[in-house]
FIDRENRO-188269 format. One record per residue (C-alpha): residue number from 1; x, y, z; residue in three letters. Coordinates in pm, 1 decimal, decimal comma. Each point is the difference from the previous one (the first is absolute). Layout:
# residues N
[NUM; [X; Y; Z]; "ala"]
...
//
This chain:
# residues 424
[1; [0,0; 0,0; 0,0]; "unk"]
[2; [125,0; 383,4; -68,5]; "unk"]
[3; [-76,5; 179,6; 285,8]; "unk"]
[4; [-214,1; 340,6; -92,2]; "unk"]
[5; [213,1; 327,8; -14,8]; "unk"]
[6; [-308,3; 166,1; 148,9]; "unk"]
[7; [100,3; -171,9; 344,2]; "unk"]
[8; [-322,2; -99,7; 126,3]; "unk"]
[9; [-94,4; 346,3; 115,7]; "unk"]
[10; [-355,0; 97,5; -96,7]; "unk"]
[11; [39,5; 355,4; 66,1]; "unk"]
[12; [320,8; 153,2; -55,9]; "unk"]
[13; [-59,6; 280,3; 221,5]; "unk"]
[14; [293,4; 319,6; 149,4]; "unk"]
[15; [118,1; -307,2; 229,7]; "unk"]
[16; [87,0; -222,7; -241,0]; "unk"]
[17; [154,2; 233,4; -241,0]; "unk"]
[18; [196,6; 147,7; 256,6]; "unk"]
[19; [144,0; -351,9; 125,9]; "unk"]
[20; [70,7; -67,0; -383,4]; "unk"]
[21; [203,8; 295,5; -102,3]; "unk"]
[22; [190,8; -34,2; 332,9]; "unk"]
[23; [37,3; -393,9; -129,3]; "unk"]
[24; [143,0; 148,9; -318,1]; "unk"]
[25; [251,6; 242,6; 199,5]; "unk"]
[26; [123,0; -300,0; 218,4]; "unk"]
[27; [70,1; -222,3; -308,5]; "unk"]
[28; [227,4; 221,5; -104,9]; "unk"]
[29; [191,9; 52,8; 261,1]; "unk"]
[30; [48,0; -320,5; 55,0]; "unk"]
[31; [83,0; -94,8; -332,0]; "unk"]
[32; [400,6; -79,1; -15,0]; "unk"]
[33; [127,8; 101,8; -358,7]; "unk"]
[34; [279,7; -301,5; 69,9]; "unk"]
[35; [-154,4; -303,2; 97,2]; "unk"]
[36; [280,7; -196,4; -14,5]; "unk"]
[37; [140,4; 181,4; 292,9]; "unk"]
[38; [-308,2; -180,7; 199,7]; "unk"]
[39; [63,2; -307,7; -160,8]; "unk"]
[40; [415,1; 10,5; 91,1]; "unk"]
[41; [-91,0; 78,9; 372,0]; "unk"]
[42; [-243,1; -270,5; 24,1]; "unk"]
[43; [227,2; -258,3; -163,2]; "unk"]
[44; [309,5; 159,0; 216,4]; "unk"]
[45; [-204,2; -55,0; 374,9]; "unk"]
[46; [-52,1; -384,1; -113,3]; "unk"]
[47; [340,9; -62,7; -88,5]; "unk"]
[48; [69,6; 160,0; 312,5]; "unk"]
[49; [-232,7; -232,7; 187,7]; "unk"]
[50; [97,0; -316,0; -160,9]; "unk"]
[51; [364,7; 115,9; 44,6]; "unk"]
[52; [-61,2; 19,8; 410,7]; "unk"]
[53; [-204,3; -363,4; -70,3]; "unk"]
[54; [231,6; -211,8; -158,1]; "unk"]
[55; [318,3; 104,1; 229,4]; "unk"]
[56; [-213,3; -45,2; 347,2]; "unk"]
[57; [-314,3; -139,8; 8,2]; "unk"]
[58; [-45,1; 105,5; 344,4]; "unk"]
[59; [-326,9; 129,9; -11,3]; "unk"]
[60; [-149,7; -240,9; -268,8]; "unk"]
[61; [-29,5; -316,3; 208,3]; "unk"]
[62; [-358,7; -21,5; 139,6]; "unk"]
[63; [-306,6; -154,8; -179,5]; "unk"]
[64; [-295,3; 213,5; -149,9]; "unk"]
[65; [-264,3; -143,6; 144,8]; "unk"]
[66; [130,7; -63,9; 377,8]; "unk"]
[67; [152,6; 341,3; -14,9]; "unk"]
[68; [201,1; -97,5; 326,4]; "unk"]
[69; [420,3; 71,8; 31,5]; "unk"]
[70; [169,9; 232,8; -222,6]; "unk"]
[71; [-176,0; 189,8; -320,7]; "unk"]
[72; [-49,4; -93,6; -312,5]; "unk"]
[73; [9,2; 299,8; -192,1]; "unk"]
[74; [145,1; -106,6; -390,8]; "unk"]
[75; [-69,3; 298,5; -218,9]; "unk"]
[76; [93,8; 372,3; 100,4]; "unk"]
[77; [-320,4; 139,2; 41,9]; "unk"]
[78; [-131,2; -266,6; 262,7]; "unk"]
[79; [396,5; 44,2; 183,1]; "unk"]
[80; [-110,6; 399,3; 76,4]; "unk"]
[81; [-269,4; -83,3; 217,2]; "unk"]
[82; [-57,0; -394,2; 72,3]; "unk"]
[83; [310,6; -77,6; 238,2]; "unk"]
[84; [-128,5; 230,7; 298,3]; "unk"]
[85; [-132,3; -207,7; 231,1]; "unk"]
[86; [-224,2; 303,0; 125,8]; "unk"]
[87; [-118,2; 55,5; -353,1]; "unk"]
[88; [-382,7; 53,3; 182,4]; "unk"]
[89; [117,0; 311,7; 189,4]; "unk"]
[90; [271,8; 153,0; -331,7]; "unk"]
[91; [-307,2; -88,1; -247,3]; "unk"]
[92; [105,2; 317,8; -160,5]; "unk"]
[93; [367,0; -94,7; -111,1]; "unk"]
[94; [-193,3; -186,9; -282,3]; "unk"]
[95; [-33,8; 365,2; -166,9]; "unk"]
[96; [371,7; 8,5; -67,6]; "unk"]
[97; [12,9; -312,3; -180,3]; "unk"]
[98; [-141,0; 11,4; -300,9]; "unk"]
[99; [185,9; -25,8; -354,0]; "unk"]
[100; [-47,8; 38,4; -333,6]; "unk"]
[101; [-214,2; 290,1; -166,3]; "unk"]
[102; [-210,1; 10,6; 310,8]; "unk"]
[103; [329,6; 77,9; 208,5]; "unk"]
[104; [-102,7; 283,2; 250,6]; "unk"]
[105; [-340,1; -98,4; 46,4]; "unk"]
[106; [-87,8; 55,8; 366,1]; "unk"]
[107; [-362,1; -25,0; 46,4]; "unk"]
[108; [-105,9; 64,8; 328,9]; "unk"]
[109; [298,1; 33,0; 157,2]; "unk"]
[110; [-34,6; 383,3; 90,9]; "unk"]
[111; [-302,1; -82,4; 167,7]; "unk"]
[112; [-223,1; -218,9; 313,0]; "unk"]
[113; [-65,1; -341,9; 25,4]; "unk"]
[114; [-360,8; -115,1; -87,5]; "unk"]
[115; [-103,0; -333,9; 118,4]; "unk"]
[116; [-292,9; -180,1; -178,1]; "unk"]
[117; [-204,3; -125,4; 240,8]; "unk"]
[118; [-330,8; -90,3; -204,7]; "unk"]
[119; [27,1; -231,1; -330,6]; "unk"]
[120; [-382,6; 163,0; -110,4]; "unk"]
[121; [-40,1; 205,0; -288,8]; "unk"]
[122; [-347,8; 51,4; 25,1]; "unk"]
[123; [-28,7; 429,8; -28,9]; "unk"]
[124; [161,8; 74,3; -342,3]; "unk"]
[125; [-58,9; 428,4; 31,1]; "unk"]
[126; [48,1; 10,0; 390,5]; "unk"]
[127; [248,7; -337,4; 86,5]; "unk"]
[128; [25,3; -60,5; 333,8]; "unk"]
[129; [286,8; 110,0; 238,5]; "unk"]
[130; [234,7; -269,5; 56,1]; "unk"]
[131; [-102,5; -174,0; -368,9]; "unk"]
[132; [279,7; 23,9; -267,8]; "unk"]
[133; [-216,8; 197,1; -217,6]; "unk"]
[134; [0,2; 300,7; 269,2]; "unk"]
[135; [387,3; -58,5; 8,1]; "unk"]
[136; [43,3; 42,6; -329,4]; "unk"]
[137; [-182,6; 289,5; -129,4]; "unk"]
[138; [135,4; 230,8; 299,0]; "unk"]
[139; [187,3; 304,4; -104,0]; "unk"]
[140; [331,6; -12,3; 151,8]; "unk"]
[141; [270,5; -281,3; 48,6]; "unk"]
[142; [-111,5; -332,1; 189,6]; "unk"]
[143; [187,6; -329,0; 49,2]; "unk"]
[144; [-274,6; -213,1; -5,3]; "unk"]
[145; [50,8; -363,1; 156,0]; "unk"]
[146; [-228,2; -261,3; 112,8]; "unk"]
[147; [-157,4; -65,2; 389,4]; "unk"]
[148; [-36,8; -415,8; -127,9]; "unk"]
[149; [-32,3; -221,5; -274,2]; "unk"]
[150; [-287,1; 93,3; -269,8]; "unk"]
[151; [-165,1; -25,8; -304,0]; "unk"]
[152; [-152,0; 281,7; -118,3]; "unk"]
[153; [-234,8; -0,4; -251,8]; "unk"]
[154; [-41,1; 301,9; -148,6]; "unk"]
[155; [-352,2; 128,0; -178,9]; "unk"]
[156; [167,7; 225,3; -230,9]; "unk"]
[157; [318,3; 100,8; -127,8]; "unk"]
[158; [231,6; 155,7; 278,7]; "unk"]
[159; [143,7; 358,9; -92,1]; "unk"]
[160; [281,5; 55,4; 157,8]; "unk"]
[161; [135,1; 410,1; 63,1]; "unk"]
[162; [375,7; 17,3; 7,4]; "unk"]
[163; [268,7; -20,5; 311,6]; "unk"]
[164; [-113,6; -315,7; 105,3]; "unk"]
[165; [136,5; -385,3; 98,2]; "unk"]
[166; [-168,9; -292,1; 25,0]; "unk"]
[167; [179,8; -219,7; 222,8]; "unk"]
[168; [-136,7; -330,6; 32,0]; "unk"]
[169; [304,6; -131,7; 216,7]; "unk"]
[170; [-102,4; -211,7; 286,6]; "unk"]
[171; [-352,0; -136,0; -112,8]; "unk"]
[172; [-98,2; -179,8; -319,5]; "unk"]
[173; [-219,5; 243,3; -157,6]; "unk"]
[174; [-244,8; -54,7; -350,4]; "unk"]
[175; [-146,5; 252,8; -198,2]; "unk"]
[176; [-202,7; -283,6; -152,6]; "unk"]
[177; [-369,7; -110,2; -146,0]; "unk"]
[178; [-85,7; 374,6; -104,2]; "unk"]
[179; [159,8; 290,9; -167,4]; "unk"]
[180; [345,4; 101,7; -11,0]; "unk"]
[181; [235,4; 308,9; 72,8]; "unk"]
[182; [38,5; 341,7; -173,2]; "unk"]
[183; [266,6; 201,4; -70,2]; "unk"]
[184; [-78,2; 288,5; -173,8]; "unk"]
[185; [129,8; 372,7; -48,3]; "unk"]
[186; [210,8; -94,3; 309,3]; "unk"]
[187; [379,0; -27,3; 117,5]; "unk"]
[188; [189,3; -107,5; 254,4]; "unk"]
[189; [-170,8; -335,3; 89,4]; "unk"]
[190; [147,3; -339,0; 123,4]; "unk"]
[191; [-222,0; -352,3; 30,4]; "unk"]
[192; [203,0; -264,9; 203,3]; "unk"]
[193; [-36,3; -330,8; 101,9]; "unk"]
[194; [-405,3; -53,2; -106,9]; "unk"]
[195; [-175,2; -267,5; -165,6]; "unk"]
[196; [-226,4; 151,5; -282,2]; "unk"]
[197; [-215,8; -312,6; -217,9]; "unk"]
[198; [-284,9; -105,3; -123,6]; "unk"]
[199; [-95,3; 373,8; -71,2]; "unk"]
[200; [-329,9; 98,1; -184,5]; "unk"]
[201; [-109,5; 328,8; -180,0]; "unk"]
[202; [-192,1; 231,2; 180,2]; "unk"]
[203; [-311,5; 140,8; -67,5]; "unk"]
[204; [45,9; 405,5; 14,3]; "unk"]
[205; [-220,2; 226,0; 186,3]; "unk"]
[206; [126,0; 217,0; 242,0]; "unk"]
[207; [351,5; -28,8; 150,5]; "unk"]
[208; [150,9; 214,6; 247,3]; "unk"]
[209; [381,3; 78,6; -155,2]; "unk"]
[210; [150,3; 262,3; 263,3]; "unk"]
[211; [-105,3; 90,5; 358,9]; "unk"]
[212; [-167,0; 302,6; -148,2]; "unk"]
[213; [-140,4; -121,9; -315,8]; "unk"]
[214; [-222,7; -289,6; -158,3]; "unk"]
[215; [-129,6; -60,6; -388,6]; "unk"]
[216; [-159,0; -201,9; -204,0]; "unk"]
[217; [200,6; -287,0; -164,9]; "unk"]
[218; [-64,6; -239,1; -296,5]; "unk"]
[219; [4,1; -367,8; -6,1]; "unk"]
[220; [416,1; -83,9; 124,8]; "unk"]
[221; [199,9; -229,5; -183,7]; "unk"]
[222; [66,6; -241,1; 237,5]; "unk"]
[223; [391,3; -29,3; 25,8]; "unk"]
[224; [170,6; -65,2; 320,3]; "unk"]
[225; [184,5; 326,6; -14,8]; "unk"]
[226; [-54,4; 233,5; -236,7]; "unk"]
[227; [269,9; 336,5; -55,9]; "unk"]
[228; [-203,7; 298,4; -202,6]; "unk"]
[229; [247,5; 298,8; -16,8]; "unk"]
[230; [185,5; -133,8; 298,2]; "unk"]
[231; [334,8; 109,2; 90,4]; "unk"]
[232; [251,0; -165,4; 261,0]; "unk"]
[233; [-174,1; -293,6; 82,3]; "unk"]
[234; [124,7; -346,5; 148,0]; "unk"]
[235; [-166,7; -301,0; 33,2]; "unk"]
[236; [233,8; -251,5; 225,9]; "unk"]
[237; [-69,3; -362,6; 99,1]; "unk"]
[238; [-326,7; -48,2; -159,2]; "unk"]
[239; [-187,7; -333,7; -61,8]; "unk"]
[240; [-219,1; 35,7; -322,8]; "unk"]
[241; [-228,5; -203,4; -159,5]; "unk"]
[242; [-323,3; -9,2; -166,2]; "unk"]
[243; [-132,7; 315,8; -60,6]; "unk"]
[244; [-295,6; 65,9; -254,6]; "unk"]
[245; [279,7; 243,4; -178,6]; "unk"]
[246; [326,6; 39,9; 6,6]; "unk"]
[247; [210,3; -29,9; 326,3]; "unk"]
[248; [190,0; 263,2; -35,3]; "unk"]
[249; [-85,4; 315,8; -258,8]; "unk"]
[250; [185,1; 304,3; -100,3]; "unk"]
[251; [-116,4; 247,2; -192,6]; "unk"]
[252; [-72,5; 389,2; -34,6]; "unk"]
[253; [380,8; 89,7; 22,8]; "unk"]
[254; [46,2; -203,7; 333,9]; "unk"]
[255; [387,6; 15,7; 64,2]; "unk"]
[256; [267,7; -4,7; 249,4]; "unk"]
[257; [-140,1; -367,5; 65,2]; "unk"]
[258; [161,7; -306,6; 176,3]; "unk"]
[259; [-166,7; -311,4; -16,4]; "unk"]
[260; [250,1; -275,8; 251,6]; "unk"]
[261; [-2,1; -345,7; 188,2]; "unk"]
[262; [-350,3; -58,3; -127,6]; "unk"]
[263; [-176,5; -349,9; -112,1]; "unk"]
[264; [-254,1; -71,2; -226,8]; "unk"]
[265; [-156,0; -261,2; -86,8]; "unk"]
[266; [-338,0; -150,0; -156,6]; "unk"]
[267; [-118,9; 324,1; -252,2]; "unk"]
[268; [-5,2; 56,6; -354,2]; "unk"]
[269; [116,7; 411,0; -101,6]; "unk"]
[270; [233,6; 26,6; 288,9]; "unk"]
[271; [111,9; 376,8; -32,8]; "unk"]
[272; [-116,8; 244,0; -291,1]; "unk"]
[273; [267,4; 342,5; -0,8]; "unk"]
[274; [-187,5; 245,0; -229,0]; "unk"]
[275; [-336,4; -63,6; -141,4]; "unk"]
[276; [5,8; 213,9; -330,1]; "unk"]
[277; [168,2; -28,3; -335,5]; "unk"]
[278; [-52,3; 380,2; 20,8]; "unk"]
[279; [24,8; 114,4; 322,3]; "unk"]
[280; [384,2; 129,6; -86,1]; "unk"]
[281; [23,0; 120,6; 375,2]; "unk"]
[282; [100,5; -343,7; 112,2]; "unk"]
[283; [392,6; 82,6; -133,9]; "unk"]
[284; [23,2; 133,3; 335,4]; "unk"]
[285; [-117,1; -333,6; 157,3]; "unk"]
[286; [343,5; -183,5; 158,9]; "unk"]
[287; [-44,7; -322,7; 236,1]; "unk"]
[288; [188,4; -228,8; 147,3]; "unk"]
[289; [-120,7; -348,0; 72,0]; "unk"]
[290; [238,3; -202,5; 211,6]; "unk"]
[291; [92,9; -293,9; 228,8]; "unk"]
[292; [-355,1; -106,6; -122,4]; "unk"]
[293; [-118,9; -393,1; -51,4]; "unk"]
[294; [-224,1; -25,8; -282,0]; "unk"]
[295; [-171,9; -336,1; 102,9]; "unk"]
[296; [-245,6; -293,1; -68,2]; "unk"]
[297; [-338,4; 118,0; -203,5]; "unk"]
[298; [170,7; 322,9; -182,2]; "unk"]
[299; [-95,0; -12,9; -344,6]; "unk"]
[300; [119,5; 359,4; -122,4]; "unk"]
[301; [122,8; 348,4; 15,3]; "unk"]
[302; [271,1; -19,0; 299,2]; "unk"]
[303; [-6,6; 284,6; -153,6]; "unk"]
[304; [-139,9; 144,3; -290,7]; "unk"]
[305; [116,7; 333,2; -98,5]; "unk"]
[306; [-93,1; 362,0; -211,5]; "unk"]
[307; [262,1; 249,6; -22,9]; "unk"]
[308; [231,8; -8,4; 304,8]; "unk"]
[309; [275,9; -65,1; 175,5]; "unk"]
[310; [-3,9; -336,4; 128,4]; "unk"]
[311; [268,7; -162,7; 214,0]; "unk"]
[312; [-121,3; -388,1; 71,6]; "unk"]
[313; [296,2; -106,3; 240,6]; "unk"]
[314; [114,2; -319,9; 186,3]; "unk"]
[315; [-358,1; -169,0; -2,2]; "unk"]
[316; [-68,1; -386,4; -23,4]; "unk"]
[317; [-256,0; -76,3; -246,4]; "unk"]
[318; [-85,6; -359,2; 42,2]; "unk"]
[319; [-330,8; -11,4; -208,1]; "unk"]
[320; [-177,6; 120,0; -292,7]; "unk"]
[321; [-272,4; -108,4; -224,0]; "unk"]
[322; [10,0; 248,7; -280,7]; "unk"]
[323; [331,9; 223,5; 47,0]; "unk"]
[324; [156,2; 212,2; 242,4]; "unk"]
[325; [124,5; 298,6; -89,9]; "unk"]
[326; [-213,3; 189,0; -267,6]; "unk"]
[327; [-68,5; 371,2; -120,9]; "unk"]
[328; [-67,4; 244,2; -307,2]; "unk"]
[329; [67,2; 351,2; -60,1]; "unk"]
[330; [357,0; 19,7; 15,4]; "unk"]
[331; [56,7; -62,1; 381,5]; "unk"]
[332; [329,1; -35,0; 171,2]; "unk"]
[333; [65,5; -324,4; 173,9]; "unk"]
[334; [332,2; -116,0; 150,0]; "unk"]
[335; [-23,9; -321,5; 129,8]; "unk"]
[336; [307,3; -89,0; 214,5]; "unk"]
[337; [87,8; -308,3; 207,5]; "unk"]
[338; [-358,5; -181,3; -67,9]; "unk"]
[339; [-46,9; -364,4; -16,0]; "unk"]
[340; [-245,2; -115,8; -197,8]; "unk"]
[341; [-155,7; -318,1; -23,5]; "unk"]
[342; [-165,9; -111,7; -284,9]; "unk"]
[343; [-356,0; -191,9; -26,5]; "unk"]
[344; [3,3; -333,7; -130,2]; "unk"]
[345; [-213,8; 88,8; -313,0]; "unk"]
[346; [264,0; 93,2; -268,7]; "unk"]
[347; [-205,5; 285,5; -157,9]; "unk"]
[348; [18,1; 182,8; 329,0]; "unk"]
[349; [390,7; -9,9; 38,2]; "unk"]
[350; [62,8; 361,6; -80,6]; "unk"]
[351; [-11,1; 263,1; 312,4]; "unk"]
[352; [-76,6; 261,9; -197,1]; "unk"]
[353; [-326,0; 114,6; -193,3]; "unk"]
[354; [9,6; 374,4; -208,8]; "unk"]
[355; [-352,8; 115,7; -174,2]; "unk"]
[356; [-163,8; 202,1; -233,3]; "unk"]
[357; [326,1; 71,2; -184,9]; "unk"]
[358; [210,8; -191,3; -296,8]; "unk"]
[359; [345,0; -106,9; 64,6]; "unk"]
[360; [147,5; 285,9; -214,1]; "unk"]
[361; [-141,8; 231,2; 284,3]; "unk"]
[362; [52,7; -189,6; 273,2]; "unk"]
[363; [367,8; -87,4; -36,3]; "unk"]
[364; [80,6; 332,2; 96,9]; "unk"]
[365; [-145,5; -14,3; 338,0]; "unk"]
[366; [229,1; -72,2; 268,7]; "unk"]
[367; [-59,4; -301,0; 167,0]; "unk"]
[368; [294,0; -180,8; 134,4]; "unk"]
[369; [90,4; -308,7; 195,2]; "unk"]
[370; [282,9; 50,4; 232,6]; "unk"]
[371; [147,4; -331,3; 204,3]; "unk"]
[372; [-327,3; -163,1; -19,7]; "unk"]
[373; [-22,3; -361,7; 39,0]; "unk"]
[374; [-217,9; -206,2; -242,2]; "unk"]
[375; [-98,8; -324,4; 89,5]; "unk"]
[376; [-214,8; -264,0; -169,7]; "unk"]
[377; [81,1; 151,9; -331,2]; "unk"]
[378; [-154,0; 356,2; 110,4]; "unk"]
[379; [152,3; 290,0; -239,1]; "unk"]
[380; [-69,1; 306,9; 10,7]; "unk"]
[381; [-22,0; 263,5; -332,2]; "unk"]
[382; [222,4; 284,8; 36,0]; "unk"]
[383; [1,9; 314,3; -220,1]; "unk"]
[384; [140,1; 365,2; -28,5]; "unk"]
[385; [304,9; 99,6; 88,5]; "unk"]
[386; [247,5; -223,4; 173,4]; "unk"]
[387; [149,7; 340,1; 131,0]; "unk"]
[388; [-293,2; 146,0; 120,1]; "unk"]
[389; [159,7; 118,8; 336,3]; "unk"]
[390; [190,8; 237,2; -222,0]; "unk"]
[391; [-309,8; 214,9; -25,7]; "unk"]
[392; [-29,5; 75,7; 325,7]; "unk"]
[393; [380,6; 113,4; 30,7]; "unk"]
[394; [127,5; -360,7; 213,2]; "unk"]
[395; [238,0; -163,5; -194,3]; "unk"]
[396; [92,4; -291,5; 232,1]; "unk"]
[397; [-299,3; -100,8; 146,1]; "unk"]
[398; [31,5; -246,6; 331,3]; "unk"]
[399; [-107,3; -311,2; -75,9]; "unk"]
[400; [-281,2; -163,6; 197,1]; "unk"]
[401; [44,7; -339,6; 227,4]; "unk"]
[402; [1,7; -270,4; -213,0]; "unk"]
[403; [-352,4; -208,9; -11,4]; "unk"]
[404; [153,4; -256,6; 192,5]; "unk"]
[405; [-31,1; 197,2; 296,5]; "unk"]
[406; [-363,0; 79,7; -68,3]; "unk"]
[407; [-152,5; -333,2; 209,5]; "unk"]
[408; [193,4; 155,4; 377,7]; "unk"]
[409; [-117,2; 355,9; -173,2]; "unk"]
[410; [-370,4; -95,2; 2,5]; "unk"]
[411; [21,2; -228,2; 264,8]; "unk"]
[412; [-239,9; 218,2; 198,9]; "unk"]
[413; [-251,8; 113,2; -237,0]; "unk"]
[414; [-321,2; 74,9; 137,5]; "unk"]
[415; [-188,8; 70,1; 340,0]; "unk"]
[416; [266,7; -48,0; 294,3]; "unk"]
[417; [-122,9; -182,1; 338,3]; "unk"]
[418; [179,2; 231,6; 243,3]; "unk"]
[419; [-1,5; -32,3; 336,2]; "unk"]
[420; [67,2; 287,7; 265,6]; "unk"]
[421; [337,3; -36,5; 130,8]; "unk"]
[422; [120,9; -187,4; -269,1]; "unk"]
[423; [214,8; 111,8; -323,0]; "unk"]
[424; [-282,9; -73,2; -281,6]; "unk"]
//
């Protein structure tokens, strides 16, 4: 499904056009003219990790699931935050770890705690205190984390205002069996450590979006997260599956994105980055999508991509039914340090897919593989420039692990069980 540019608001009204021109603004700025500089400093901090793993192993010994004895932290992302053993009272040093294009992204780190108490989303213009829906749509910063263990099933889509966390750390927590989150015209947002499946559209009506505004929406998609003109965003340590959608959407000039230590599993279009053939804007559009397992049930788009600036990085994709890797109007994608294993059915080999364009116009978009393993007779296409880091002035690019690495990389994608006084 495209998703509509029209955003599901029924009445664009001063609120909306405000939040959309300062949406525009915030692109960008955060826009970086030289994406391989994000793409060297990601690659540099695992090197750096892996570096630290291979010559001690000090802190790598214990087992995921007991987490008992020393921490188990295999990727550098996970080693900023997951080796405190007091992680429940620093939950805020998780704002200084993020990498990739969504480097910097902070959430609600300037601001209180909120603690769901109430899995009910039962008042969709005035949501009840201590719901996440009157977390969310406050106007100012809020770490939001979780009293207990919940699903919440929510009657409509969730709009989300900027400055905020969700922190699901400490209880198993589902957005499940109803609609799914919104992020839209916002910035500054991180989602952490949060089941989100099995996710349905919703029905529109009216939908409280701020503390100090509500309109009328349209029927929503029904993705698990979707990004309309989003900027510095990061979704951490998710468990996806199963939505009516796509899992993860991007669209609207959403940039400044990092998408890490996520699994999926069990879904058809897994992630859609720009929805339009025309809607040019999406150049600006740069994500990163790392230290990701792309499991059982995928069948495609892990991810599919329009116009931008994709860096797909150190992921293990162990299943598709279709392809993996797909896009059309010229996007960039550097894939670096992937493995990639290929279905059994030999007209599904190739990990990549490009559309709506002959090969005497694709060729020239740059799409390369960089240390990616291919196993089972996997292959991906490559095309444009084998010097494309020359256009954005590095000429000696830092390579990325190899792929080999990628199985201790991902080995904790997905929802953590952490346990207060414990590293994670």
């Amino acid at each position: 499904m495209i998703p509509t540019l029209q955003a599901h608001i029924a009445e664009y009204d001063d609120y909306w056009r405000q939040r959309a021109l300062q949406a525009k603004e915030n692109a960008d700025k955060a826009y970086n003219p030289n994406p391989t500089a994000v793409t060297q400093h990601f690659n540099y901090h695992v090197a750096r990790t892996l570096m630290g793993f291979n010559s001690t192993r000090r802190e790598l010994r214990g087992k995921k699931k007991a987490h008992k004895g020393p921490c188990e932290a295999t990727n550098p992302i996970d080693q900023c935050w997951r080796c405190d053993p007091n992680w429940h009272k620093n939950r805020k040093r998780l704002a200084d770890c993020s990498l990739g294009f969504g480097r910097g992204t902070t959430g609600g780190k300037a601001g209180r705690f909120y603690v769901v108490t109430d899995p009910s989303d039962d008042d969709m213009v005035n949501p009840k205190p201590g719901t996440l829906r009157y977390a969310v749509t406050r106007n100012r910063p809020l770490w939001i984390v979780f009293k207990k263990s919940m699903v919440i099933k929510l009657n409509q889509e969730l709009i989300m205002t900027g400055d905020k966390t969700i922190d699901g750390r400490g209880a198993n927590v589902h957005i499940a069996y109803g609609a799914g989150i919104t992020l839209q015209f916002v910035k500054n947002v991180i989602i952490h450590g949060i089941h989100i499946h099995d996710i349905t559209k919703g029905s529109g009506g009216l939908i409280r979006d701020g503390e100090d505004h509500f309109g009328q929406r349209t029927q929503s998609d029904g993705d698990g997260v979707s990004l309309f003109g989003a900027t510095n965003i990061w979704l951490d340590h998710l468990s996806m599956y199963n939505c009516f959608d796509g899992l993860i959407d991007a669209i609207k000039a959403s940039t400044a994105v990092t998408i890490s230590n996520c699994h999926f599993t069990n879904h058809n279009e897994v992630m859609l980055f720009g929805a339009s053939e025309s809607h040019s804007e999406d150049k600006k559009m740069q994500i990163t999508v790392a230290f990701t397992h792309f499991g059982k049930g995928l069948v495609q788009r892990m991810p599919r991509c329009r116009w931008g600036f994709i860096h797909v990085v150190n992921n293990d994709y162990t299943h598709w039914l279709m392809y993996a890797i797909g896009g059309s109007s010229a996007p960039t994608i550097i894939s670096q340090g992937n493995r990639f294993v290929a279905p059994a059915n030999a007209a599904a080999k190739a990990v990549t897919k490009r559309d709506y364009a002959p090969q005497e116009v694709w060729k020239s978009w740059d799409w390369r593989s960089v240390g990616d393993l291919m196993v089972d007779g996997a292959f991906f296409v490559e095309s444009g420039d084998p010097n494309w880091s020359k256009k954005y002035q590095d000429k000696n690019l830092m390579a990325a692990k190899p792929a080999n690495m990628v199985s201790l990389l991902t080995k904790h994608s997905g929802t953590l069980h952490c346990i207060k006084g414990l590293p994670c």
